[in-house]
N, C-alpha and C positions, 0 to 999 in steps of 0.2 A: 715541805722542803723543796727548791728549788732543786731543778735535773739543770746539768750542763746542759751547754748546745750541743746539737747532731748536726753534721751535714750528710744528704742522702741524696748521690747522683743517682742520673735514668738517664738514660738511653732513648733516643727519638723511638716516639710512640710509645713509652711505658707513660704509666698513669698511676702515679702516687699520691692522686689527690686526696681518695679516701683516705690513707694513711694519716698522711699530713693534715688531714681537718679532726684525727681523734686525736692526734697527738696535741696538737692547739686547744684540744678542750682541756684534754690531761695534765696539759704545762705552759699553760699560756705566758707563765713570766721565761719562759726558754724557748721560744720560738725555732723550728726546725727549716733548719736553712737547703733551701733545692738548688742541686747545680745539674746543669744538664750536660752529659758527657756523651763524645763518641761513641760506639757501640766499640770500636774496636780501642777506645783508650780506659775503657769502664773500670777491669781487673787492673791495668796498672795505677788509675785512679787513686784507688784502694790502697795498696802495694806502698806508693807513697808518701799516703796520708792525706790525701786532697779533697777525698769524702771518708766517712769512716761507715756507711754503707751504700750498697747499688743495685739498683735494681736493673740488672742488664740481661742481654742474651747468648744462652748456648749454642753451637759448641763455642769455649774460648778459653786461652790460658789460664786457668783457676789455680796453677801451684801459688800456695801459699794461704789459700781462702778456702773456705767452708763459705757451703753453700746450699741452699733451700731449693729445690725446684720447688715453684710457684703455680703455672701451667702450659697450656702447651696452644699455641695460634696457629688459627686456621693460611694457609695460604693462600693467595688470589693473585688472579693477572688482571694488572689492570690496564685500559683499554680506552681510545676513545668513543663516546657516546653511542655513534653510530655504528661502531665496528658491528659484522657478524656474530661476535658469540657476546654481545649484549641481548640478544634475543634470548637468552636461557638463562634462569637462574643460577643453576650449577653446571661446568666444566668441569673433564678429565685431561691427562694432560694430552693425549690425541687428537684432541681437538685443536693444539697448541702446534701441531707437527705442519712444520713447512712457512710458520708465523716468523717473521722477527722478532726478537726478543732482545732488550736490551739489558746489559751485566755493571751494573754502576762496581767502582772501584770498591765501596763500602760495603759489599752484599754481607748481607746476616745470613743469607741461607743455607749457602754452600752446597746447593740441590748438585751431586756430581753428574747424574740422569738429565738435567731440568729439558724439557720438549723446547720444541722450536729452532731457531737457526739464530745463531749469537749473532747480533751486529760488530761490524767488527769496531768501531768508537765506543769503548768504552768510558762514560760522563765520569768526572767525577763522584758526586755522591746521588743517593737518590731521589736528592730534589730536582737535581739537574737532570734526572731520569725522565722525571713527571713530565720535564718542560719539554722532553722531546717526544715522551708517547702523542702527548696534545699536538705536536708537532705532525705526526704522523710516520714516525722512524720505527717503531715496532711499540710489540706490549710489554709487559713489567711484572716480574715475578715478586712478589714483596709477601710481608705478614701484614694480614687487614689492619693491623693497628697504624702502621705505615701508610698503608692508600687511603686510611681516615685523616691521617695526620697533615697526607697534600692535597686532600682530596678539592679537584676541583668540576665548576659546571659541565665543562665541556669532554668531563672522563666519568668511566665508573672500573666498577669491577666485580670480578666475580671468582665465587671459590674454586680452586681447584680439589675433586675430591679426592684423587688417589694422591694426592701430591703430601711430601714431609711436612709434618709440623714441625712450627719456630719455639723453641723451649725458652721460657723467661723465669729469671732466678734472682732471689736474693744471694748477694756474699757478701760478705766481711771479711776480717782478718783472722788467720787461725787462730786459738787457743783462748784465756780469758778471757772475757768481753766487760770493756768498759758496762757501767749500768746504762746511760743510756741507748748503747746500742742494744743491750736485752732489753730494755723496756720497748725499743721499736719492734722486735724481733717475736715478742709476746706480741704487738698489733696487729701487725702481719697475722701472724697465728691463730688470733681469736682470741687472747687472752684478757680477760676482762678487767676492767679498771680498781676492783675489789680484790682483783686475785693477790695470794698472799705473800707469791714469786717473791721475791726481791724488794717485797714493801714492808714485812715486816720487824720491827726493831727488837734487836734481842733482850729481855727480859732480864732488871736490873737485879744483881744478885742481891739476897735477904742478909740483913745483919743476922748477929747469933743472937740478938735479942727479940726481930724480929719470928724468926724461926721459934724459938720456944716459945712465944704467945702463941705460934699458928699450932706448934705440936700441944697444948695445953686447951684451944678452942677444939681444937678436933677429937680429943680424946673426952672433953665435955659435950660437944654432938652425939659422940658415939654412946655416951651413959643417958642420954636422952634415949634415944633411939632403942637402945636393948630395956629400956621399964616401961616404954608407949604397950608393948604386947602383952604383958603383965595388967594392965589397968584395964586396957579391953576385953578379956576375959574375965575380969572377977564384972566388968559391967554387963559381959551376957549372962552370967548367973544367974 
């Protein structure tokens, strides 16, 4: 049986590839369409049908949607090359104290604490962020999936360990769910391609003729079954 199609926005830096390469094994004739969405347009997305699920990030408007947390990302500032605290693998955010730090209009983090000294230009988004750390206008608080996502030669970066983590969730829409979104929703999951969830077909009722062969087969099983014990004792005799 063919599955409708799904579309399943993300959010820069989420990675739904795994998903989307078992769903293409599971349903190759229904191909799973990826739309990539804002982080902050992700929930309305949703809301009004422009994907029917997302894999986005917390905290964020969810009235209306059920939601999975999925896990939770490490934070890093990232930094160019040569900076000082590229000499350490891991940072606290002390380290970060008296730093510039830039606050792109898009931030996911919403650190209310975050260390360092706010630039007061805040970029648009956080690509525009990238192009001015390399620049040399201060570091960049992000979730590592972010500083992978721009990551360039002339930057790195590094964890911050006392710092919040960025929570990333599945949501959909509340209440029933179409089948294909519980079939993605079981991927997600771990649910296997055998599993019985929603795959199997219910079981066609028996005519009344049927039925009385079956009660007439079984009640001849049963007169098998009760003389087997009788024959084996007169054979141990």
């Amino acid at each position: 049986m063919t599955s409708p199609s799904l579309t399943l926005g993300y959010v820069p830096g989420g990675t739904p590839a795994k998903w989307a390469r078992i769903w293409a094994e599971r349903h190759p004739k229904a191909p799973l369409q990826l739309r990539a969405v804002a982080a902050a347009d992700a929930a309305d997305a949703l809301r009004d049908g422009t994907v029917d699920v997302a894999l986005l990030r917390l905290p964020a408007d969810t009235s209306g949607l059920a939601v999975i947390p999925l896990y939770e990302e490490i934070t890093v500032a990232v930094v160019p090359t040569d900076h000082l605290l590229s000499a350490v693998d891991t940072i606290t955010a002390a380290d970060l104290d008296g730093e510039p730090v830039l606050l792109p209009l898009d931030d996911v983090l919403f650190w209310v604490a975050a260390p360092g000294i706010q630039v007061d230009h805040r970029p648009e988004t956080t690509e525009d962020a990238i192009e001015l750390v390399a620049a040399g206008l201060g570091a960049l608080i992000v979730p590592q999936s972010l500083a992978r996502l721009y990551h360039r030669k002339d930057l790195t970066y590094r964890p911050i360990a006392d710092a919040p983590t960025c929570p990333v969730a599945l949501a959909f829409p509340e209440g029933r769910q179409p089948a294909p979104v519980d079939e993605f929703i079981g991927i997600v999951r771990g649910r296997k391609a055998d599993s019985s969830r929603g795959q199997t077909e219910p079981a066609p009722k028996r005519t009344a003729r049927e039925k009385t062969l079956a009660k007439q087969a079984a009640r001849a099983a049963a007169g098998k079954v009760a003389r087997k014990p009788g024959r084996t004792e007169r054979g141990r005799r």
